[in-house]
Structure formats: C-alpha cells, structure tokens
C-alpha positions as CSV (number, residue, x, y, z in Angstrom):
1,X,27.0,5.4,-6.9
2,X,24.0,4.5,-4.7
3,X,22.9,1.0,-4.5
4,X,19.1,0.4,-5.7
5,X,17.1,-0.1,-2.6
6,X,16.5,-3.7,-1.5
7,X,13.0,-5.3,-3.1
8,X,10.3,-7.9,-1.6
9,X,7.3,-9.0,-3.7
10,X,7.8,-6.4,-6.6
11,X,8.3,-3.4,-4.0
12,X,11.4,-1.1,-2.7
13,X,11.4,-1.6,0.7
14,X,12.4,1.8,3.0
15,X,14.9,1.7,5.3
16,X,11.9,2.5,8.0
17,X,11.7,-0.4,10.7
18,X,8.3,-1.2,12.6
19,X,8.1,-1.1,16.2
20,X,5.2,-3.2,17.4
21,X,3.2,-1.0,19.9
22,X,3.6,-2.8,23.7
23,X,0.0,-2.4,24.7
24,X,-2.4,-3.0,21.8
25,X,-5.6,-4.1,23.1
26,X,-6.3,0.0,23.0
27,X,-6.3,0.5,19.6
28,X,-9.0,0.7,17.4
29,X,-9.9,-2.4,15.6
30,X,-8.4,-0.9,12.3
31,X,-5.2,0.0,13.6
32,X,-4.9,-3.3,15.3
33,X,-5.5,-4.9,12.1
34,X,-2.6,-1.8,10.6
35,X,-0.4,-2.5,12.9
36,X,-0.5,-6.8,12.6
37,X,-0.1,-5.9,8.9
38,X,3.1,-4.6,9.6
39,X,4.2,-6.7,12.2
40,X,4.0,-9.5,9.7
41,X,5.3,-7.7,7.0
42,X,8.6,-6.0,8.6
43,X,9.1,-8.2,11.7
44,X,8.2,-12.1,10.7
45,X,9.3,-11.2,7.0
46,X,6.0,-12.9,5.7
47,X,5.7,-12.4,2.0
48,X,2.1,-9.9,1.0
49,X,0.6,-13.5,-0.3
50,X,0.7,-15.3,3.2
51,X,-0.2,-12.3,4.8
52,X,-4.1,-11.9,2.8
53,X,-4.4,-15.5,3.6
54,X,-4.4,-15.5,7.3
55,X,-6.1,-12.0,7.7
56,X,-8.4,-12.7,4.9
57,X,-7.4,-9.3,3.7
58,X,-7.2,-7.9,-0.1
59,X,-3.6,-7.7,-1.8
60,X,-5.1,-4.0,-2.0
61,X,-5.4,-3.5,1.6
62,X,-2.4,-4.9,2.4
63,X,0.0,-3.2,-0.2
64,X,-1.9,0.6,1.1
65,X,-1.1,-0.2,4.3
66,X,2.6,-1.2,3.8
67,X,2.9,2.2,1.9
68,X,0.7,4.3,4.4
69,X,3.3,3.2,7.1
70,X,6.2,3.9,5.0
71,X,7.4,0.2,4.4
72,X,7.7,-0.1,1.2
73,X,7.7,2.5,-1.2
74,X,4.9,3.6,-4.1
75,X,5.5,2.1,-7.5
76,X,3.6,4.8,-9.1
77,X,5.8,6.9,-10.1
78,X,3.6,10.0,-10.6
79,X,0.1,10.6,-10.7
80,X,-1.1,11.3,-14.0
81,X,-3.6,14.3,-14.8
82,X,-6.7,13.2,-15.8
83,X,-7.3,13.1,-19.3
84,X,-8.7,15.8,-20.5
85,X,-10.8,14.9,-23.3
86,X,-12.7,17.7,-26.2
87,X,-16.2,17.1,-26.5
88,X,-17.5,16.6,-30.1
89,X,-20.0,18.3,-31.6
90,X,-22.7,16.5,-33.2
91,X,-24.7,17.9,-36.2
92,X,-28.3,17.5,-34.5
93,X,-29.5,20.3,-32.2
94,X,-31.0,19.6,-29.3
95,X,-34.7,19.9,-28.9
C-alpha cells in the first residue's frame, strides 16, 4: 500500500527537488522572481505565508508558481465543464 504523499500548507508536495540556477543575474526579471519563489519554497522550507510577505507577492502567484515548477501538486482534482445552461424562452417577441 503506497504512503499518501507528504503535505505543506494544504498541498501534496512532489518528490521534484529545486536546483537553484548558478548564474541568475541573466534571467528575465520574472523568472528571477520564479525561481526565488522556489528557492524559498523547496530549499529554505519557508511556509507560502512568509514567502508573499517578503516578495510582496499574492498567495495566487505563489501557489501557480509552486505548481508550474512541479512542487507541489494541483488540488483540483479535475476541471469541470462549463455549465451548460438552456436558455428560456420568454412569452414577448422581440420587436
């Protein structure tokens, strides 16, 4: 029987590890910011909390970036279809 994966802050973490690049002053500010993201995450074990208060980042932007780099897995488990909802009719035409 497997073992459920190990959780921080409400998610599954991966058994992915994060390798900080060795020369970042040549990545794009973005992926700078990605990347220190992660570090904080995966390497200093910084909880998602502490890690929007010193970037001044949204839990939102932290979280996508966790999953975009494979640290922590989706809790969605599926994506739902959109709803598809029937139109009513009304009793007044249109003019």
């Amino acid at each position: 029987m497997d073992s459920p994966a190990p959780e921080r802050d409400g998610f599954q973490l991966t058994s992915k590890s994060f390798v900080l690049p060795t020369d970042t002053s040549r990545l794009d500010p973005a992926l700078k910011r990605k990347t220190t993201i992660c570090n904080l995450f995966a390497n200093h074990h910084l909880p998602i909390r502490d890690i929007m208060r010193i970037l001044d980042e949204t839990y939102v932007s932290v979280v996508g970036t966790l999953i975009e780099f494979g640290l922590v897995r989706e809790r969605r488990h599926s994506r739902q279809e959109p709803v598809k909802i029937e139109r009513r009719h009304t009793f007044f035409r249109s003019l």
